[in-house]
MARMAR-421785 format. One record per residue (C-alpha): residue number from 1; residue in one letter; x, y, z. Coordinates in pm, whole numbers, always signed. Layout:
N
seq;type;x;y;z
NUM;a;X;Y;Z
...
//
This chain:
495
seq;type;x;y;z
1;x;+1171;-2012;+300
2;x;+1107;-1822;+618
3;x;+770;-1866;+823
4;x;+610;-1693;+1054
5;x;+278;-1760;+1289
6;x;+45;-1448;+1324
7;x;-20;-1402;+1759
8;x;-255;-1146;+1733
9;x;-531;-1078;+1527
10;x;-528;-715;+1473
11;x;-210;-663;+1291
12;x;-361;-905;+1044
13;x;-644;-672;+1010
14;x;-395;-369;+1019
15;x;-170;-420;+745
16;x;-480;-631;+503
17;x;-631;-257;+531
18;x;-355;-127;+378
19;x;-36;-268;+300
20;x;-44;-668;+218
21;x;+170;-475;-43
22;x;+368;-175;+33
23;x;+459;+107;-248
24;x;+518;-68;-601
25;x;+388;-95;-916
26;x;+27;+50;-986
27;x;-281;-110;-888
28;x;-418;-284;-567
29;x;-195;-133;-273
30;x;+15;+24;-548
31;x;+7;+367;-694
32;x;+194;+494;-1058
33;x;+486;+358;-1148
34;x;+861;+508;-989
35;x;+1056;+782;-1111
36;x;+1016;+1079;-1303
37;x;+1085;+1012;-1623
38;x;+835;+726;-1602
39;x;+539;+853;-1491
40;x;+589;+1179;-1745
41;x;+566;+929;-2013
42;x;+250;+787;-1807
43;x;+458;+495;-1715
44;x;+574;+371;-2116
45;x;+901;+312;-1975
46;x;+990;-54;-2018
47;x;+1172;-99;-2322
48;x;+1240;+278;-2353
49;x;+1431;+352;-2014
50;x;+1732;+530;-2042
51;x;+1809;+604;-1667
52;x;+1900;+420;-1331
53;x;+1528;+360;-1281
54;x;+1581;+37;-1560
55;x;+1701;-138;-1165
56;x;+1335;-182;-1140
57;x;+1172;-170;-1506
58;x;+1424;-362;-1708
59;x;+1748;-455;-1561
60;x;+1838;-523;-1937
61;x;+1833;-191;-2027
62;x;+2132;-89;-1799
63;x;+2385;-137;-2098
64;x;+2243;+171;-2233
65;x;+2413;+314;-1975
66;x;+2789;+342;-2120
67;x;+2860;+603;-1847
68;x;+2916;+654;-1510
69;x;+2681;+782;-1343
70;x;+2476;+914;-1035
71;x;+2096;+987;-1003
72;x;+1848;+1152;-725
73;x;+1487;+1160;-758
74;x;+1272;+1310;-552
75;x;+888;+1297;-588
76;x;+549;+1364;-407
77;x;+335;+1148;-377
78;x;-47;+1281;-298
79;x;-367;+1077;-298
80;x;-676;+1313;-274
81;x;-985;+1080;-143
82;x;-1385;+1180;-65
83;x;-1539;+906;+169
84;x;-1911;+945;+215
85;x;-2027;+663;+395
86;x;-2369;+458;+348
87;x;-2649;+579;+609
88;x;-2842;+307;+770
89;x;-3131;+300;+1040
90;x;-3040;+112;+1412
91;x;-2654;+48;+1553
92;x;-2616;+429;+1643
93;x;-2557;+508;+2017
94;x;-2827;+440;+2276
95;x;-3100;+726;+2312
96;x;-3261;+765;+2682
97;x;-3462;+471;+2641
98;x;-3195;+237;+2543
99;x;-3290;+203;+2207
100;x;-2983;+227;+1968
101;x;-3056;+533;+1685
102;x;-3031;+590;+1340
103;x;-2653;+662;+1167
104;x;-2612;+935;+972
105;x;-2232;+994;+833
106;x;-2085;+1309;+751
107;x;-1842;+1309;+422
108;x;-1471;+1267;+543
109;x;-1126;+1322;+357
110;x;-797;+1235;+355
111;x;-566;+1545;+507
112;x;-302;+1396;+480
113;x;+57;+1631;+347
114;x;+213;+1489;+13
115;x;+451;+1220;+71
116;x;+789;+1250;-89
117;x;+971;+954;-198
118;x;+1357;+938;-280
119;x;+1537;+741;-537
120;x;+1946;+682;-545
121;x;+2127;+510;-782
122;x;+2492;+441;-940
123;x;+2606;+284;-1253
124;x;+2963;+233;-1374
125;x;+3118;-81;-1640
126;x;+3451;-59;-1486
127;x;+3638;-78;-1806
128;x;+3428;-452;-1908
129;x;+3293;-426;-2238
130;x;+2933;-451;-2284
131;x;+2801;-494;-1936
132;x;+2721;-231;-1683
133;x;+2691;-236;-1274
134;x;+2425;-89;-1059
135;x;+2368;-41;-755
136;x;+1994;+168;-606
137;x;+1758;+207;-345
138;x;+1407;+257;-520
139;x;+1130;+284;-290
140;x;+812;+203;-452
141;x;+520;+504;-432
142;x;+230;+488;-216
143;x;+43;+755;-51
144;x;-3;+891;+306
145;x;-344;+883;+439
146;x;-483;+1019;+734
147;x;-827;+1078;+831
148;x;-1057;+1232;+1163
149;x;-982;+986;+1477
150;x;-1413;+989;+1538
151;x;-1481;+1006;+1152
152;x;-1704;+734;+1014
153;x;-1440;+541;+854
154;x;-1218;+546;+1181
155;x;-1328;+99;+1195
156;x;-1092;+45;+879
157;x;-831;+318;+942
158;x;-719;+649;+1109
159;x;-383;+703;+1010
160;x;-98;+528;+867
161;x;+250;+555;+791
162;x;+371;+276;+554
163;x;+740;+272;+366
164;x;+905;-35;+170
165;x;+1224;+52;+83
166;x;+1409;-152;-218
167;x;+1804;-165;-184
168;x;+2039;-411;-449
169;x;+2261;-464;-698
170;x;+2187;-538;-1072
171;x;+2392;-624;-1367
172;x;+2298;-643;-1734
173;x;+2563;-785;-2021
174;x;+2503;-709;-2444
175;x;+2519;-947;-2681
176;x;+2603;-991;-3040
177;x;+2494;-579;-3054
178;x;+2106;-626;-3035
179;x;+2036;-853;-2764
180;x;+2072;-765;-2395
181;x;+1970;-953;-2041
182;x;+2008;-836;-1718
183;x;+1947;-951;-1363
184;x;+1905;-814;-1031
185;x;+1822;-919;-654
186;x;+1670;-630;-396
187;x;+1712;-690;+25
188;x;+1349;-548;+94
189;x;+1237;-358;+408
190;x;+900;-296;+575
191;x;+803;-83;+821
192;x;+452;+62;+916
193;x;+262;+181;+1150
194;x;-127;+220;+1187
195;x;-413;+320;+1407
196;x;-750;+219;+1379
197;x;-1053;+148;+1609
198;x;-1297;-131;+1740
199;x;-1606;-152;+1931
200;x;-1617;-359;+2251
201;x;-1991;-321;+2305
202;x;-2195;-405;+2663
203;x;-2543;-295;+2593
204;x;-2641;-369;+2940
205;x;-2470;-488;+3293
206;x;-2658;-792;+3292
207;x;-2582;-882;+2914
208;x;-2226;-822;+2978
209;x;-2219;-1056;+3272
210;x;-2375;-1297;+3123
211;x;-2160;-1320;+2806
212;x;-2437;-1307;+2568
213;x;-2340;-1251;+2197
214;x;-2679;-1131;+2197
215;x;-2678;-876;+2451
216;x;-2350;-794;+2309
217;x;-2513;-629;+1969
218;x;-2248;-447;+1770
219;x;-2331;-66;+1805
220;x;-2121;+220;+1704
221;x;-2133;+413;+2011
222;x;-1812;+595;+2051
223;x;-1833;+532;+2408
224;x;-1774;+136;+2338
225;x;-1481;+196;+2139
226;x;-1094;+101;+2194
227;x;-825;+244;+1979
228;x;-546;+20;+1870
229;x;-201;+130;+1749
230;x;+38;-100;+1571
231;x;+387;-78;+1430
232;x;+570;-359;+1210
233;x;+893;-414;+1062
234;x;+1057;-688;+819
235;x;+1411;-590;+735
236;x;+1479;-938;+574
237;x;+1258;-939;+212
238;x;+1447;-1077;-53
239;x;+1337;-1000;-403
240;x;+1511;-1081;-760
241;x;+1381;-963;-1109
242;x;+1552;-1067;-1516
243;x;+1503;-853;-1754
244;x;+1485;-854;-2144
245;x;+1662;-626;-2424
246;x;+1619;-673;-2787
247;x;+1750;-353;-2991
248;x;+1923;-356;-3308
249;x;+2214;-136;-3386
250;x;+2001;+116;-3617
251;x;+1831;+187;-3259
252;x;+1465;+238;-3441
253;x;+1292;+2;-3247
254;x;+1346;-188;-2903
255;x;+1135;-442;-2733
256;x;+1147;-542;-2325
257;x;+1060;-723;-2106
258;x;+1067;-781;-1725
259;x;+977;-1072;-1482
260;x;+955;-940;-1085
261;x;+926;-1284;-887
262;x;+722;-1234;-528
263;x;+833;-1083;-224
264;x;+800;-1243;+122
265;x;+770;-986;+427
266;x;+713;-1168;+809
267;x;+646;-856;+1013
268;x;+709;-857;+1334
269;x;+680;-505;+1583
270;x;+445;-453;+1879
271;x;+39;-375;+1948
272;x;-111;-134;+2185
273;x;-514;-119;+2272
274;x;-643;+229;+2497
275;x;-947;+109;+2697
276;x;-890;+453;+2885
277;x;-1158;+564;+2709
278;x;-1416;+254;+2698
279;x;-1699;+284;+2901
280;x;-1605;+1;+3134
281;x;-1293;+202;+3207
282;x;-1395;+531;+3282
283;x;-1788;+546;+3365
284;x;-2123;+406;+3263
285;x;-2133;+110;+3564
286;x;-2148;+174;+3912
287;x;-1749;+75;+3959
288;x;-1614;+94;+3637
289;x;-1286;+63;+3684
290;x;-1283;-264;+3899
291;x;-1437;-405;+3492
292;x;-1128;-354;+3319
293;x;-868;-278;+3539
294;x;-570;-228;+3259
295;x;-622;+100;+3081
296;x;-335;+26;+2829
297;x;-260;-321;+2698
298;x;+23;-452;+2520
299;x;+167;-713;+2292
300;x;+517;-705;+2232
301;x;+515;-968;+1965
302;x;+288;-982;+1720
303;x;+394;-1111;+1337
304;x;+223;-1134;+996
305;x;+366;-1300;+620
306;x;+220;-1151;+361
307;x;+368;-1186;-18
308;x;+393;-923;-292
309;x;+267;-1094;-616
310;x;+446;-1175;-984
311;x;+476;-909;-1165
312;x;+515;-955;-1570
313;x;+604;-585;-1780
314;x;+681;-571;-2172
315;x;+686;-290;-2368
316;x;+783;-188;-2766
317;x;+925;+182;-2868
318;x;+950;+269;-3173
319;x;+1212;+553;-3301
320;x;+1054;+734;-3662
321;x;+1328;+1017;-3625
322;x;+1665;+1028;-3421
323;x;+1462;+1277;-3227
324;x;+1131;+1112;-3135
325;x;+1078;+769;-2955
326;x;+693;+618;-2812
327;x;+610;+328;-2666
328;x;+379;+129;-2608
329;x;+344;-85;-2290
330;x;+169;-344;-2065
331;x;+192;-425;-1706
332;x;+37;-786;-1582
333;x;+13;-828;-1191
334;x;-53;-1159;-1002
335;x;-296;-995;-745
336;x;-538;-1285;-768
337;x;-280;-1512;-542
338;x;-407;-1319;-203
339;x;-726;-1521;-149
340;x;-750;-1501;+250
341;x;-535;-1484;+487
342;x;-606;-1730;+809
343;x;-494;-1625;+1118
344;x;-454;-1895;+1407
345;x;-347;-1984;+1712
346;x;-403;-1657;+1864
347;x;-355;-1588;+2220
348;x;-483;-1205;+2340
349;x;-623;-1153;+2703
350;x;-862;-883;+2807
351;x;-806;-763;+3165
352;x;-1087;-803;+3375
353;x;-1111;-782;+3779
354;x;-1117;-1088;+3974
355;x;-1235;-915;+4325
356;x;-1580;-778;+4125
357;x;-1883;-880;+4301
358;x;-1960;-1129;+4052
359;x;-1592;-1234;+3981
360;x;-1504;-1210;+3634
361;x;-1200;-1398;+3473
362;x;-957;-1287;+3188
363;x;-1123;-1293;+2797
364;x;-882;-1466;+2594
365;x;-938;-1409;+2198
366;x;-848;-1739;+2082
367;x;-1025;-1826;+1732
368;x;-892;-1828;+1388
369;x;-929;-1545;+1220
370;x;-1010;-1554;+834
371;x;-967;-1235;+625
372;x;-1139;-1279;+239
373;x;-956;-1044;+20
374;x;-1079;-1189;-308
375;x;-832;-996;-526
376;x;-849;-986;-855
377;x;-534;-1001;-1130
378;x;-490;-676;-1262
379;x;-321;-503;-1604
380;x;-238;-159;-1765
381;x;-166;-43;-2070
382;x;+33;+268;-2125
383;x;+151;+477;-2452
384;x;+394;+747;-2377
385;x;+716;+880;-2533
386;x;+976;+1185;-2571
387;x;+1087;+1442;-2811
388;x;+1430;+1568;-2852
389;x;+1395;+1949;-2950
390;x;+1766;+1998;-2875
391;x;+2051;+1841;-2736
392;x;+1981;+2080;-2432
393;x;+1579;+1997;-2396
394;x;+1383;+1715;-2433
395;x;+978;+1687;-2362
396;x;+787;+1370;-2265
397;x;+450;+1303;-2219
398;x;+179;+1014;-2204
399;x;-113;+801;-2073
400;x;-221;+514;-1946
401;x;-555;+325;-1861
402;x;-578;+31;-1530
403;x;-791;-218;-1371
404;x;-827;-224;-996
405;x;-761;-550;-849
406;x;-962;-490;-559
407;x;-1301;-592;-600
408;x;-1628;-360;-438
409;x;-1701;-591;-136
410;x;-1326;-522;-14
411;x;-1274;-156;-44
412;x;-1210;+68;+259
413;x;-1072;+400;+307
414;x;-771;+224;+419
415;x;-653;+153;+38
416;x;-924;+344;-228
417;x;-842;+194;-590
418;x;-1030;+170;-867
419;x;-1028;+162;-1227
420;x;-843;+465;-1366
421;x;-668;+661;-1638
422;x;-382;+879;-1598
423;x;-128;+1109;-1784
424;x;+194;+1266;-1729
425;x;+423;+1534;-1858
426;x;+758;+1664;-1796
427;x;+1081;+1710;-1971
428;x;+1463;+1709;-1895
429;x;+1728;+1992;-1947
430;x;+2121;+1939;-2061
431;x;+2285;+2191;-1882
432;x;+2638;+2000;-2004
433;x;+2804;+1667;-2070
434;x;+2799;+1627;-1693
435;x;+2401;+1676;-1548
436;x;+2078;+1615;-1686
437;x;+1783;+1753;-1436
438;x;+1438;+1628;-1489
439;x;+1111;+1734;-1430
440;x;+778;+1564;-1451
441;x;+411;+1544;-1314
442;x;+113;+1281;-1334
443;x;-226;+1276;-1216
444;x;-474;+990;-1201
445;x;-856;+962;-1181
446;x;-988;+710;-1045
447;x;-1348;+597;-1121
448;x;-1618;+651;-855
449;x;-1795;+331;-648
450;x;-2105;+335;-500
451;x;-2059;+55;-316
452;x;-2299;-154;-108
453;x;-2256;-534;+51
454;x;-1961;-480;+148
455;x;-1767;-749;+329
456;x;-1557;-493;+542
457;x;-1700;-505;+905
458;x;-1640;-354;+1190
459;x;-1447;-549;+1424
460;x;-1635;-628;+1747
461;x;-1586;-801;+2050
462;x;-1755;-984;+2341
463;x;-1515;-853;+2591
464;x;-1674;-1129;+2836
465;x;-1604;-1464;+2609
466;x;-1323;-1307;+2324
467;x;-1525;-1353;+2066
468;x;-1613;-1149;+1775
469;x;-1951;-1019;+1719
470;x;-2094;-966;+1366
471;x;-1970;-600;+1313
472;x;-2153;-351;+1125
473;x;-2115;-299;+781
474;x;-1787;+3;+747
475;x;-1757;-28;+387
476;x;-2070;+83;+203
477;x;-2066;+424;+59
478;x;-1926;+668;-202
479;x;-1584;+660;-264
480;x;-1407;+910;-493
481;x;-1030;+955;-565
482;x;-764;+1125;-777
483;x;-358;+1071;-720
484;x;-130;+1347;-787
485;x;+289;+1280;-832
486;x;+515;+1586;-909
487;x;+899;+1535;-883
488;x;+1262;+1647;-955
489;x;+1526;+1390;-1091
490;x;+1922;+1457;-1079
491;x;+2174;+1290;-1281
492;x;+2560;+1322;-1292
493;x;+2785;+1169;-1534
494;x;+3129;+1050;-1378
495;x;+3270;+959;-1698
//
């Protein structure tokens, strides 16, 4: 097993916002299930799947697949969010008297584009009997979010750009004609980037000289704040799945079932913090700049593990007709295993001047750091199917209902979940023996929170000692949120 030690504190804070997971399954940091055919049958697709998507539903399923084949999905992925944050009297920026003022928020949104997602894949038995070969790349779905870079929110995030790609092999063998397993292992990548802001207050010269955490009150006075901008990559995740066929040869019923062990990431990428705009560095003090005398700081190393849970799926169709199938399916994920994450020997150095009057040495942000996530196990249930009206046009449609596994006291704009229902719709077209082209859509609603003690903080600094104030409360507020996915699947038959 690979391990990693995290050297700076703010990717930790970075990717806990938003990606301890990266685009899978369907609750947490995960959004709808992949591919269209899935989430038009409002993600029933376990023991039903008849396409290359069974690489990450059921690798058993691929002997349904008796030929060759090719398939391209393309989907968008769009999460609509409504982020009015919790007034509160005090912490606002100083008035003439030096008296910090009341916070009032104005609503913000995400305006971000829709994200589109591709999906490859190729299947082929080469002439062995009963088993089939596949080979994809299946990014899981996840949103882009973006929001105003002085907005309320921007102490949990400003923008973000997060992919996890899925690349591998599976294989999948029949036996005795009702009885199928298959098997498949996935090289994982991770890349992101994010941007986000914290507050490096000095309420006054002579608190900030005399490294008071008192004087050092956190405040959200855009002139005390410093952006930082982070990217990330892990090209070395490793990820393996079995999967479960039972069908009989009359084909009126099939059960499935899937086991997804988790995925270890250790990111590693670079940091950047802009004092150009702090107070310190630009005005406010009689010589600012001889304060902080680096506008732009780096850290060329940083790294973070984090681990993408189990995931259990099972579903049962059932066939009345030759030309109607449902199902009805259950996704169980492993959430609950992300606790905290501790952060230690950290190492990060704030510039300051030597030569001032009163000389000042380097801050050096040196304690642990412990994140509470608290996250809670999550599960869906979904009931979907499809209808053959021809041998040209088929029509699918259903539904599903999910639990959040993020509890109130850790939700940010940075990942908005919630308990939700969903549907979908869509259909494919024959044109010949040779393509099938799919279309689908899904929406999903998530249920409004009113939220208030929350745990997410602003993160604040003595920029004297390196150590963190108590932050101001980012997370209280309204949050309301609705996920769209539209898409277009391809499939050619080789054989």
């Amino acid at each position: 097993m690979r391990t990693c030690k995290a050297t700076t504190w703010i990717l930790v804070v970075v990717l806990l916002q938003f990606v301890t997971a990266g685009r899978a399954q369907a609750s947490a940091y995960y959004f709808s299930d992949i591919g269209v055919r899935s989430f038009s049958r409002g993600g029933a697709f376990i023991a039903g799947v008849d396409d290359l998507t069974a690489l990450y539903y059921n690798p058993a399923a691929l002997t349904r697949l008796k030929r060759g084949q090719v398939m391209l999905d393309v989907a968008g992925v769009q999460q609509f969010v409504s982020y009015s944050r919790a007034d509160f009297p005090g912490n606002g920026p100083l008035d003439a008297n030096g008296d910090m003022t009341d916070i009032a928020f104005d609503t913000v949104t995400n305006a971000a584009p829709p994200y589109a997602i591709p999906h490859l894949g190729v299947s082929h038995t080469f002439g062995l009997p009963n088993t089939t070969f596949a080979f994809g790349f299946y990014p899981p779905y996840a949103p882009d979010l973006s929001y105003p870079d002085d907005g309320p929110q921007r102490y949990s995030l400003i923008d973000t750009q997060v992919i996890q790609t899925v690349l591998g092999p599976s294989i999948a063998h029949e036996f005795l004609d009702w009885f199928s397993l298959g098997a498949g292992v996935s090289w994982n990548v991770l890349y992101v980037e994010q941007e986000l802001k914290i507050s490096v207050p000095t309420n006054d010269l002579i608190g900030f000289l005399d490294e008071s955490d008192e004087a050092m009150t956190a405040i959200e006075d855009p002139a005390y704040d410093v952006a930082f901008r982070m990217d990330a990559y892990d090209g070395q995740g490793v990820g393996w799945n079995l999967g479960l066929l039972i069908e009989p040869p009359t084909e009126k019923w099939a059960l499935g079932m899937m086991f997804q062990a988790p995925v270890q990431f250790c990111a590693t990428g670079q940091m950047e913090a802009d004092f150009s705009e702090h107070v310190l560095y630009t005005d406010g003090f009689a010589n600012p700049q001889d304060i902080i005398t680096q506008a732009i700081a780096k850290d060329d190393f940083v790294t973070l593990e984090v681990t993408m849970p189990l995931i259990l799926k099972g579903g049962f169709a059932l066939r009345p007709s030759d030309r109607l199938e449902v199902e009805i399916a259950s996704v169980w994920q492993n959430w609950s295993s992300i606790d905290a994450i501790v952060v230690s020997d950290l190492n990060m150095v704030i510039d300051l001047n030597e030569d001032f009057f009163i000389p000042l040495e380097d801050a050096v942000i040196s304690d642990d750091v412990v994140l509470p996530a608290g996250y809670k196990n999550s599960w869906s249930v979904r009931l979907g199917g499809d209808f053959d009206f021809s041998d040209r046009w088929t029509a699918r449609a259903g539904g599903f209902v999910e639990t959040s596994a993020i509890p109130d006291e850790s939700q940010t704009v940075a990942l908005v979940d919630g308990n939700k229902v969903g549907y979908g719709v869509g259909g494919s077209w024959f044109p010949n023996n040779k393509w099938a082209i799919d279309l689908g859509l899904s929406q999903s609603f998530l249920a409004s929170r009113d939220i208030s003690g929350s745990h997410a903080t602003q993160i604040s600094i003595n920029p004297m000692s390196g150590e963190f104030n108590e932050g101001t409360v980012a997370g209280d507020g309204s949050y309301q949120s609705s996920l769209l996915l539209f898409g277009l699947g391809l499939n050619w038959f080789f054989d």
